[in-house]
C-alpha positions as CSV (number, residue, x, y, z in Angstrom):
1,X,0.0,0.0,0.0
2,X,1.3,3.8,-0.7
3,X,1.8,6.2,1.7
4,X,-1.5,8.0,0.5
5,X,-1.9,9.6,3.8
6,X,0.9,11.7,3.3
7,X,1.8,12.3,0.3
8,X,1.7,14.7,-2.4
9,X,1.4,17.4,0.9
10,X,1.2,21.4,-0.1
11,X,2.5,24.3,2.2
12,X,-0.7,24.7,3.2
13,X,-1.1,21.2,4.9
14,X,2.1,19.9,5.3
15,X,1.5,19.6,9.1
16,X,-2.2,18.6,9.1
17,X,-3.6,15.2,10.4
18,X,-3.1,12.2,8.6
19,X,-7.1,12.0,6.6
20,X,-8.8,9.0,8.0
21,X,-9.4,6.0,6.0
22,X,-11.3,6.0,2.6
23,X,-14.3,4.0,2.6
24,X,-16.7,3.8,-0.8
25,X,-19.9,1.3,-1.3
26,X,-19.6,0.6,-5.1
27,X,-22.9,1.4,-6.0
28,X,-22.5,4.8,-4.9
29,X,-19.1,5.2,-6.7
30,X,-18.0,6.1,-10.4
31,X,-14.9,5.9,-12.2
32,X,-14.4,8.8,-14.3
33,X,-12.0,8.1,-17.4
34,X,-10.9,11.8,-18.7
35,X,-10.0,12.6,-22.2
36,X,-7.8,9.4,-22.8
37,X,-8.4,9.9,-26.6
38,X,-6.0,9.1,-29.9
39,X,-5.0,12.4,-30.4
40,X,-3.2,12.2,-27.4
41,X,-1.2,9.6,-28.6
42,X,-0.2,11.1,-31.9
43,X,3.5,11.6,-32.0
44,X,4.3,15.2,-33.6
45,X,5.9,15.4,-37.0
46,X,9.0,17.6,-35.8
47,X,11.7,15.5,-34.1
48,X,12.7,17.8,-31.6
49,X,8.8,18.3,-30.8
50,X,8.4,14.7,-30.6
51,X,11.5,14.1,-28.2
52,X,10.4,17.0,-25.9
53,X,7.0,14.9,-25.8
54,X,8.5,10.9,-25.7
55,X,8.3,10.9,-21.7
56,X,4.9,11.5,-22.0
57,X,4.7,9.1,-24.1
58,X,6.6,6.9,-22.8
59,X,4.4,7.5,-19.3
60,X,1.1,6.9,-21.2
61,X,1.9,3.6,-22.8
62,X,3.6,1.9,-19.9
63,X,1.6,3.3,-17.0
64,X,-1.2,4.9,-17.4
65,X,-3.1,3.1,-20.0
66,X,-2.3,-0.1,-18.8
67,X,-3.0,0.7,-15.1
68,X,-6.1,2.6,-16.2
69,X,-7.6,-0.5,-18.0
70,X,-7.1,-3.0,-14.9
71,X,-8.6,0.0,-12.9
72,X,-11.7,-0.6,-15.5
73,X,-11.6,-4.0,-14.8
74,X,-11.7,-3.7,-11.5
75,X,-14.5,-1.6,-11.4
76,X,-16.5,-3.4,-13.3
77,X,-15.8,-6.4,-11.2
78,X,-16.9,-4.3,-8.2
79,X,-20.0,-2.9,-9.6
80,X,-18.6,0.5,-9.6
81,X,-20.2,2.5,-12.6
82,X,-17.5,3.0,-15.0
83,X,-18.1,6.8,-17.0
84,X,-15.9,8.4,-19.8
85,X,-15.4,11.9,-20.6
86,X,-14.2,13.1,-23.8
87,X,-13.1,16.2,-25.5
88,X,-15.1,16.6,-28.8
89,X,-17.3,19.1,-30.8
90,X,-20.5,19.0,-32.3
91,X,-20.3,21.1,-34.8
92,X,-17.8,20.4,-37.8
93,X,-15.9,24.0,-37.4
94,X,-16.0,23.8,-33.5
95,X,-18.4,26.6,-33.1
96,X,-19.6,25.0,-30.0
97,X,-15.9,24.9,-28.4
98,X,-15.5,26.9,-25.2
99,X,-12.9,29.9,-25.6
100,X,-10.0,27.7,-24.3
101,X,-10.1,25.1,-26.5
102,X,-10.5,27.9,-29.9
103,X,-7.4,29.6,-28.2
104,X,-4.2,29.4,-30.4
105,X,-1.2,26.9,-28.8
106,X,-1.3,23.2,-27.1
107,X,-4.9,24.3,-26.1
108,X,-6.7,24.3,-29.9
109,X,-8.5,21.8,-30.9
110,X,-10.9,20.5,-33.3
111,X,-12.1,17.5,-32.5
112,X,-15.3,16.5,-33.7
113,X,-16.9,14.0,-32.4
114,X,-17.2,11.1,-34.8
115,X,-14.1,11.8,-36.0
116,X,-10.9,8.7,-34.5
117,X,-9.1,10.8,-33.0
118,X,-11.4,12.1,-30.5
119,X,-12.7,8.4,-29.7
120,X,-11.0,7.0,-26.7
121,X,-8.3,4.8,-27.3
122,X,-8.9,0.9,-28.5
123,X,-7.1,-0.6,-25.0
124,X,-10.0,1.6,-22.8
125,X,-13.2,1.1,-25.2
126,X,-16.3,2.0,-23.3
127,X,-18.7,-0.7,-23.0
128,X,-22.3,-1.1,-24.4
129,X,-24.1,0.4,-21.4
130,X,-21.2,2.5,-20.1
131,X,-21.5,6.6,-20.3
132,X,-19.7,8.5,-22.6
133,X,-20.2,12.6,-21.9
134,X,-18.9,14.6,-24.5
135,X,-17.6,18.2,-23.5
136,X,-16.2,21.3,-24.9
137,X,-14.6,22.3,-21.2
138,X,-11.9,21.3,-19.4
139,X,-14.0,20.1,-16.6
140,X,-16.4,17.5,-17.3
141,X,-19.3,18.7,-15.4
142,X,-19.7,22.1,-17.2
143,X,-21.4,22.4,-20.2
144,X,-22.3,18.6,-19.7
145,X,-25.0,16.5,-18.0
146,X,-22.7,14.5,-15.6
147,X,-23.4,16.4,-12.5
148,X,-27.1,15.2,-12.9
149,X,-26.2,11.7,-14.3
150,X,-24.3,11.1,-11.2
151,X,-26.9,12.6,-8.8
152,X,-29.6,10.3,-10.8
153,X,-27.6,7.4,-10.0
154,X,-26.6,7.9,-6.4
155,X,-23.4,8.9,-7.2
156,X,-21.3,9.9,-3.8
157,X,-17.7,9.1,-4.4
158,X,-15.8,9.9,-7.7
159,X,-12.7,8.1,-8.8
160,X,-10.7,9.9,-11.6
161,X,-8.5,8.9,-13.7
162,X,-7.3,10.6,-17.0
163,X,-5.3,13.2,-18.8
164,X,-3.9,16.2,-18.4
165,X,-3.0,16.2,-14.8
166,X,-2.7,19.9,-14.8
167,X,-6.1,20.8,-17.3
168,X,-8.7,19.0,-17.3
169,X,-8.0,16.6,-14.3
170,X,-7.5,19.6,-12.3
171,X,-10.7,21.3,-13.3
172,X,-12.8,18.0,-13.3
173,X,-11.8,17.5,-9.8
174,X,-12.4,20.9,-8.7
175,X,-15.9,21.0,-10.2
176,X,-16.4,17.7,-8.4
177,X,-15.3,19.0,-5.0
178,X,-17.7,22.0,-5.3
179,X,-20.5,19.8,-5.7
180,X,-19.8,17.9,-2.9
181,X,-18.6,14.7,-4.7
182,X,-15.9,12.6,-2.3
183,X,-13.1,12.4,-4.9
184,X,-9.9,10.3,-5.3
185,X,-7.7,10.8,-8.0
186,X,-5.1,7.8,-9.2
187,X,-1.8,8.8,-9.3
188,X,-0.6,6.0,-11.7
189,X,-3.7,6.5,-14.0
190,X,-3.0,10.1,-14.6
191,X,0.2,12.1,-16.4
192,X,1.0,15.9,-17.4
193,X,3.0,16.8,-20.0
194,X,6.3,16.8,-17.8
195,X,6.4,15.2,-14.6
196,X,7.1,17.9,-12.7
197,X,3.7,19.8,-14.0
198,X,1.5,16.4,-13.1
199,X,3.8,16.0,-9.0
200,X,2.9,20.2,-8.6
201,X,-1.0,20.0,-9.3
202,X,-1.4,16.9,-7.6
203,X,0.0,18.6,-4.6
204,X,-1.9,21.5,-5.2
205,X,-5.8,19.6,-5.5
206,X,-4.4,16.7,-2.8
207,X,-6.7,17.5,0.8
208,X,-8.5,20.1,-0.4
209,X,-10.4,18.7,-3.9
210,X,-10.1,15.0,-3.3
211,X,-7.5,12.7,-2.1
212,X,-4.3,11.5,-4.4
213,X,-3.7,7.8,-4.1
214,X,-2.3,5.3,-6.2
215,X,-4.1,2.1,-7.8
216,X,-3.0,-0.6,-5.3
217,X,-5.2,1.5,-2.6
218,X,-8.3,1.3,-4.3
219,X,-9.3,-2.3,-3.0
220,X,-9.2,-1.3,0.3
221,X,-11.3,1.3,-0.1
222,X,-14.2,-0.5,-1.5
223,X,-16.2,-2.2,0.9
């Protein structure tokens, strides 16, 4: 088991008391897969571009997605309702985008929605009854249904899991927190651009918006 209890600590609560222990009836909890798409995984054209990116890469492909798929497992197994959230447009120019995602830089883009590269990627496919939310925000309760899905369905506790640590991770968890949603983010199902972006947000959301733990913890949270 990690040392969830004290790690990933702020200024603000580096001498707080250790939380007490994390406790979550699976059909009151959701895992929330965020914005694991193909485009993510697209290696850029210009070398040094693409060798600025390989850790991210390298992070994605070794960790994340493949400890983000037994995470899916396991929910399933649990009875845990499994959600995805995706980036994507409706319309075909991306009228429908929110300002930061028509913004010029990492931030644009055009994804709409039946196009591949906003689908979720092949080794996380949603399954036939599992919820797919499509949003034009960084966080995945603005703009989009989920807030009442997961009031609908008894939803209490919020796992997250997803992409970018710093974006819309960040802002998913925060929305979550304001709602009064009990939320744990997975350390190892989650990555930044650099490491050092995803290790400062996470200490910056960690005891306030949720709790940051790792996937071996999650089994002993679930009763």
């Amino acid at each position: 088991m990690s040392d969830w209890k004290t790690a990933y600590r702020s200024f603000y609560y580096r001498n707080a008391d250790a939380p007490d222990d994390i406790k979550m009836v699976p059909d009151e909890t959701a895992l929330l897969v965020v914005d694991i798409q193909n485009t993510y995984l697209e290696v850029p054209d210009d070398a040094a571009e693409a060798a600025a990116w390989e850790p991210f890469f390298k992070r994605m492909n070794s960790t994340v997605i493949p400890n983000t798929a037994k995470l899916i497992a396991q929910a399933r197994e649990t009875g845990v309702e499994v959600i995805f959230a995706r980036i994507a447009c409706l319309k075909q120019d991306g009228r429908d985008r929110s300002l930061s995602q028509k913004k010029p830089g990492f931030n644009y883009l055009l994804l709409p929605k039946d196009r591949q590269d906003s689908h979720v990627v092949e080794a996380l496919e949603p399954g036939a009854d599992e919820i797919t939310i499509i949003k034009t925000t960084d966080s995945a309760l603005t703009g989009t249904n989920l807030r009442l899905i997961l009031h609908n369905m008894g939803i209490r506790h919020v796992i997250v899991a997803g992409i970018f640590t710093d974006q819309c991770i960040s802002s998913t968890v925060r929305s979550l927190a304001d709602e009064s949603f009990e939320v744990v983010v997975v350390e190892d199902c989650c990555a930044a651009a650099t490491e050092a972006l995803h290790r400062h947000e996470l200490e910056v959301i960690n005891m306030i918006y949720c709790h940051v733990v790792q996937s071996e913890d999650l089994a002993g949270f679930l009763s």
